[in-house]
ChimeraX commands (.cxc) that place a marker at each C-alpha (Angstrom):
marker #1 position -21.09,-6.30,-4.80 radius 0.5
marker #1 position -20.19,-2.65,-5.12 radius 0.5
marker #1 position -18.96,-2.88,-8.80 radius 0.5
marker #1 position -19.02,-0.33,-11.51 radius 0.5
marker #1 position -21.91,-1.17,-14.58 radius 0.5
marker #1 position -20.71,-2.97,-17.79 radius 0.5
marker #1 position -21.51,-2.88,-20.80 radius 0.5
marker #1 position -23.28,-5.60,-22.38 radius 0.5
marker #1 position -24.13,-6.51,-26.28 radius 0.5
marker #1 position -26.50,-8.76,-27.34 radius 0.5
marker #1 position -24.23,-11.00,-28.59 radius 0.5
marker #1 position -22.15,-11.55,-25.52 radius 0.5
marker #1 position -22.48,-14.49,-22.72 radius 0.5
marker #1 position -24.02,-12.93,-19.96 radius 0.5
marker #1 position -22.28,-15.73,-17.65 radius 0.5
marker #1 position -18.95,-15.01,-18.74 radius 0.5
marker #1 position -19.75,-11.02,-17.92 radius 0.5
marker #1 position -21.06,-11.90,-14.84 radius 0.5
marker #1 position -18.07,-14.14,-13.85 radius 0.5
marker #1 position -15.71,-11.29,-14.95 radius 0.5
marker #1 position -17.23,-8.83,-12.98 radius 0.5
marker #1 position -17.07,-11.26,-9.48 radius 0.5
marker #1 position -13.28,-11.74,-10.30 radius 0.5
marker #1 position -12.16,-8.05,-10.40 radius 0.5
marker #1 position -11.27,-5.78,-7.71 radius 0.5
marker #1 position -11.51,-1.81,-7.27 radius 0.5
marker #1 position -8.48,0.19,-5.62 radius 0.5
marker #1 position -10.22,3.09,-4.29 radius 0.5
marker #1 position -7.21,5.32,-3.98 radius 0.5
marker #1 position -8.29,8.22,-1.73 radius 0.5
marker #1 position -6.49,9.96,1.59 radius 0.5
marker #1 position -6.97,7.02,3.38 radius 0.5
marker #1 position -3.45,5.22,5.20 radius 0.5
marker #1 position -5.06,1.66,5.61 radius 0.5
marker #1 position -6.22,-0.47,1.94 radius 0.5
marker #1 position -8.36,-3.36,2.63 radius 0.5
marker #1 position -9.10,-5.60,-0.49 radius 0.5
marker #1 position -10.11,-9.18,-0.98 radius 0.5
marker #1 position -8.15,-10.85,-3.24 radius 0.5
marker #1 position -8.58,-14.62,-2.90 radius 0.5
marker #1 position -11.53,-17.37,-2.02 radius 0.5
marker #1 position -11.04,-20.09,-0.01 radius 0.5
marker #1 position -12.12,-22.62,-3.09 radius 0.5
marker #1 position -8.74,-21.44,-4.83 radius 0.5
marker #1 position -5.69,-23.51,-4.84 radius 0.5
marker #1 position -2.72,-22.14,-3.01 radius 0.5
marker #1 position -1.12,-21.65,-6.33 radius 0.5
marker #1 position -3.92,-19.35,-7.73 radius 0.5
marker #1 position -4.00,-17.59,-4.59 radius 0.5
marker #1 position -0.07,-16.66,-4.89 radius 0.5
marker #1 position -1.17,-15.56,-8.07 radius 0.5
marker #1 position -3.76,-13.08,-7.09 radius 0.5
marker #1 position -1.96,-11.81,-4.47 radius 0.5
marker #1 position 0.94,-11.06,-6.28 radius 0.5
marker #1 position -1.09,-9.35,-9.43 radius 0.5
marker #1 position -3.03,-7.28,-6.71 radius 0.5
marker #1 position 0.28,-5.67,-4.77 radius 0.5
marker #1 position 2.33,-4.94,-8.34 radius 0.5
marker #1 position -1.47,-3.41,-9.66 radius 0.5
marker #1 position -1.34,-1.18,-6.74 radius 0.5
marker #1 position 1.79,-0.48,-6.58 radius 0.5
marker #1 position 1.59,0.59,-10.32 radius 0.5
marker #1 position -0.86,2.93,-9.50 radius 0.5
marker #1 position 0.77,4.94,-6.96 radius 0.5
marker #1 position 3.02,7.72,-7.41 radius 0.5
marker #1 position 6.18,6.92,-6.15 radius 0.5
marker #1 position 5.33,2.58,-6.82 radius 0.5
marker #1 position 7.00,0.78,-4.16 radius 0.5
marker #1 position 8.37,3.48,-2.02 radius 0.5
marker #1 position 4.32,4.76,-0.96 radius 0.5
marker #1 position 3.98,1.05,0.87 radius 0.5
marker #1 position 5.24,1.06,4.09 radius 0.5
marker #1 position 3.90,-2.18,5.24 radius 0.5
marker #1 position 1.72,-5.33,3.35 radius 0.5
marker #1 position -0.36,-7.58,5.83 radius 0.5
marker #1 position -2.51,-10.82,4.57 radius 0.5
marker #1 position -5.22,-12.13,6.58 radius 0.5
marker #1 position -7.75,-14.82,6.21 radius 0.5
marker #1 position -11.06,-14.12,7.75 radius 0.5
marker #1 position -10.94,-15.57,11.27 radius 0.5
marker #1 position -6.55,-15.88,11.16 radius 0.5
marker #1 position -4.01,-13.07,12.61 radius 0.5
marker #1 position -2.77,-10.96,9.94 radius 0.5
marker #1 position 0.73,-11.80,8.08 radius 0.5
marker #1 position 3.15,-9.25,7.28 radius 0.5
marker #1 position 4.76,-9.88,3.86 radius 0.5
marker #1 position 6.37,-6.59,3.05 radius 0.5
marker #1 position 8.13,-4.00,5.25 radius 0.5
marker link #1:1,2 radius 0.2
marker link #1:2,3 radius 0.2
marker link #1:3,4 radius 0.2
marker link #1:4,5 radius 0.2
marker link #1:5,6 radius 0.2
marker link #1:6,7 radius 0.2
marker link #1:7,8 radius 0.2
marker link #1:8,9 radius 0.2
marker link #1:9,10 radius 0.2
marker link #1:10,11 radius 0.2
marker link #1:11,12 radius 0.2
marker link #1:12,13 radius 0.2
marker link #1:13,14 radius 0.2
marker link #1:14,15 radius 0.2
marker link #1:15,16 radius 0.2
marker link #1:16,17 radius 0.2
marker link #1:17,18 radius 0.2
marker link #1:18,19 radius 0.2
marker link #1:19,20 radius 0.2
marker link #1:20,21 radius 0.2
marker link #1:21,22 radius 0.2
marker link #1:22,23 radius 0.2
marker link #1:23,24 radius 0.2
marker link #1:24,25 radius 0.2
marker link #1:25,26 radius 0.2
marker link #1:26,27 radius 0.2
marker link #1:27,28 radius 0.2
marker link #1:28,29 radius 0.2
marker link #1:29,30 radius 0.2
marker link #1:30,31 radius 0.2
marker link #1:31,32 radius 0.2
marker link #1:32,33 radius 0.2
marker link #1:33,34 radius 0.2
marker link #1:34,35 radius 0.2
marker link #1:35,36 radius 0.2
marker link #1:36,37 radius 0.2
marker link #1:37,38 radius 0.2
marker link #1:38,39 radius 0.2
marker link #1:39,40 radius 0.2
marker link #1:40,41 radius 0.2
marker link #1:41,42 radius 0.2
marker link #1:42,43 radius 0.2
marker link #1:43,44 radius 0.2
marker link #1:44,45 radius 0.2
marker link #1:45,46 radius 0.2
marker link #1:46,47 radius 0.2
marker link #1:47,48 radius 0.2
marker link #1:48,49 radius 0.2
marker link #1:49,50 radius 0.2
marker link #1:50,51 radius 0.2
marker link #1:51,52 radius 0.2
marker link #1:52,53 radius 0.2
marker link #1:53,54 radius 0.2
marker link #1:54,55 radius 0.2
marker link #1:55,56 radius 0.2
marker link #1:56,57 radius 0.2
marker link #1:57,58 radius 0.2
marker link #1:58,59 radius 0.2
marker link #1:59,60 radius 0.2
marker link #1:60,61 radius 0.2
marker link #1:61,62 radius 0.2
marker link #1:62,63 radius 0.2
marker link #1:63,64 radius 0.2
marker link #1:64,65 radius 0.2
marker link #1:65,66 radius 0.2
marker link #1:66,67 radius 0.2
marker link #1:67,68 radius 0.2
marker link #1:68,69 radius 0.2
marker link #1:69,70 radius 0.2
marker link #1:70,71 radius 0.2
marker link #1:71,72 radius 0.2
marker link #1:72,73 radius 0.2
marker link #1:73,74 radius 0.2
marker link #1:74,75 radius 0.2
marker link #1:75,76 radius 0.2
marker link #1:76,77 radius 0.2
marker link #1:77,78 radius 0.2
marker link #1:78,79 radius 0.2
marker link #1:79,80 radius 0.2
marker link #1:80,81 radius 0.2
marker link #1:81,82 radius 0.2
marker link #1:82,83 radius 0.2
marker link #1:83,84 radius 0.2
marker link #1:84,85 radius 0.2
marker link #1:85,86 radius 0.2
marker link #1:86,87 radius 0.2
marker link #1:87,88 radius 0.2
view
Protein backbone atom coordinates (compact mmCIF):
# COMPACT_ATOMS: atom_id res chain seq x y z
CA UNK A 1 0.00 0.00 0.00
CA UNK A 2 2.97 2.30 0.33
CA UNK A 3 1.69 4.13 3.50
CA UNK A 4 3.57 5.68 6.31
CA UNK A 5 3.30 3.46 9.98
CA UNK A 6 0.67 4.55 12.59
CA UNK A 7 0.51 4.54 15.71
CA UNK A 8 -1.63 2.26 17.50
CA UNK A 9 -2.83 2.02 21.41
CA UNK A 10 -4.24 -0.74 22.90
CA UNK A 11 -7.32 0.70 23.32
CA UNK A 12 -8.03 1.65 19.76
CA UNK A 13 -10.13 -0.42 16.95
CA UNK A 14 -7.67 -1.81 14.84
CA UNK A 15 -10.46 -1.86 11.94
CA UNK A 16 -11.17 1.63 12.13
CA UNK A 17 -7.09 2.29 11.86
CA UNK A 18 -6.89 0.09 9.20
CA UNK A 19 -9.85 1.66 7.26
CA UNK A 20 -8.26 5.13 7.89
CA UNK A 21 -5.12 4.29 6.60
CA UNK A 22 -6.81 2.70 3.01
CA UNK A 23 -8.74 6.07 2.72
CA UNK A 24 -5.77 8.54 2.79
CA UNK A 25 -3.54 9.62 0.14
CA UNK A 26 0.27 10.85 0.08
CA UNK A 27 1.31 13.97 -2.18
CA UNK A 28 4.82 13.25 -2.76
CA UNK A 29 5.84 16.74 -3.72
CA UNK A 30 9.28 16.40 -5.36
CA UNK A 31 10.81 17.95 -8.91
CA UNK A 32 8.59 15.97 -10.72
CA UNK A 33 6.00 18.00 -13.56
CA UNK A 34 3.38 15.08 -13.78
CA UNK A 35 1.20 14.04 -10.10
CA UNK A 36 -0.57 10.84 -10.39
CA UNK A 37 -2.89 10.01 -7.36
CA UNK A 38 -5.91 7.81 -6.88
CA UNK A 39 -8.53 9.42 -5.38
CA UNK A 40 -11.78 7.49 -5.87
CA UNK A 41 -13.09 3.59 -6.11
CA UNK A 42 -15.42 2.52 -8.38
CA UNK A 43 -17.89 1.25 -5.31
CA UNK A 44 -18.31 5.12 -4.49
CA UNK A 45 -21.31 7.04 -5.47
CA UNK A 46 -20.79 9.82 -7.93
CA UNK A 47 -21.49 12.18 -5.15
CA UNK A 48 -18.63 10.89 -2.87
CA UNK A 49 -16.44 10.80 -5.73
CA UNK A 50 -17.03 14.74 -6.44
CA UNK A 51 -16.18 14.90 -3.01
CA UNK A 52 -12.82 13.34 -3.05
CA UNK A 53 -11.84 14.85 -5.96
CA UNK A 54 -12.50 18.14 -4.97
CA UNK A 55 -10.75 17.70 -1.27
CA UNK A 56 -7.69 16.17 -3.19
CA UNK A 57 -7.05 19.32 -5.84
CA UNK A 58 -7.74 22.24 -2.91
CA UNK A 59 -5.20 19.74 -0.50
CA UNK A 60 -2.70 20.07 -3.16
CA UNK A 61 -3.15 23.09 -4.12
CA UNK A 62 -2.74 24.18 -0.40
CA UNK A 63 0.43 22.72 -0.35
CA UNK A 64 2.13 24.39 -3.07
CA UNK A 65 3.79 27.58 -3.05
CA UNK A 66 2.15 29.81 -5.19
CA UNK A 67 -1.64 27.50 -4.63
CA UNK A 68 -3.43 27.69 -7.78
CA UNK A 69 -1.08 29.50 -10.00
CA UNK A 70 1.73 26.14 -9.81
CA UNK A 71 -1.23 23.98 -11.75
CA UNK A 72 -1.12 24.38 -15.18
CA UNK A 73 -3.42 21.67 -16.17
CA UNK A 74 -5.85 18.92 -13.99
CA UNK A 75 -6.74 15.62 -15.96
CA UNK A 76 -9.17 12.72 -14.41
CA UNK A 77 -9.05 9.34 -15.69
CA UNK A 78 -10.68 6.10 -14.85
CA UNK A 79 -8.58 3.08 -15.36
CA UNK A 80 -9.35 1.84 -18.89
CA UNK A 81 -11.22 5.65 -20.00
CA UNK A 82 -9.30 8.70 -21.88
CA UNK A 83 -8.27 11.23 -19.50
CA UNK A 84 -10.61 14.44 -18.73
CA UNK A 85 -9.28 17.78 -18.44
CA UNK A 86 -11.02 19.74 -15.65
CA UNK A 87 -8.72 22.65 -15.07
CA UNK A 88 -6.59 24.73 -17.46
Amino acid sequence: INKFPIAVSPADNLQEKINEAKGTIKFQLKKVLCLGVAVAHAGLSEEEQRQNITLSINFLASLLKKNWNNIRTLNIKTTMGKPQRIYG
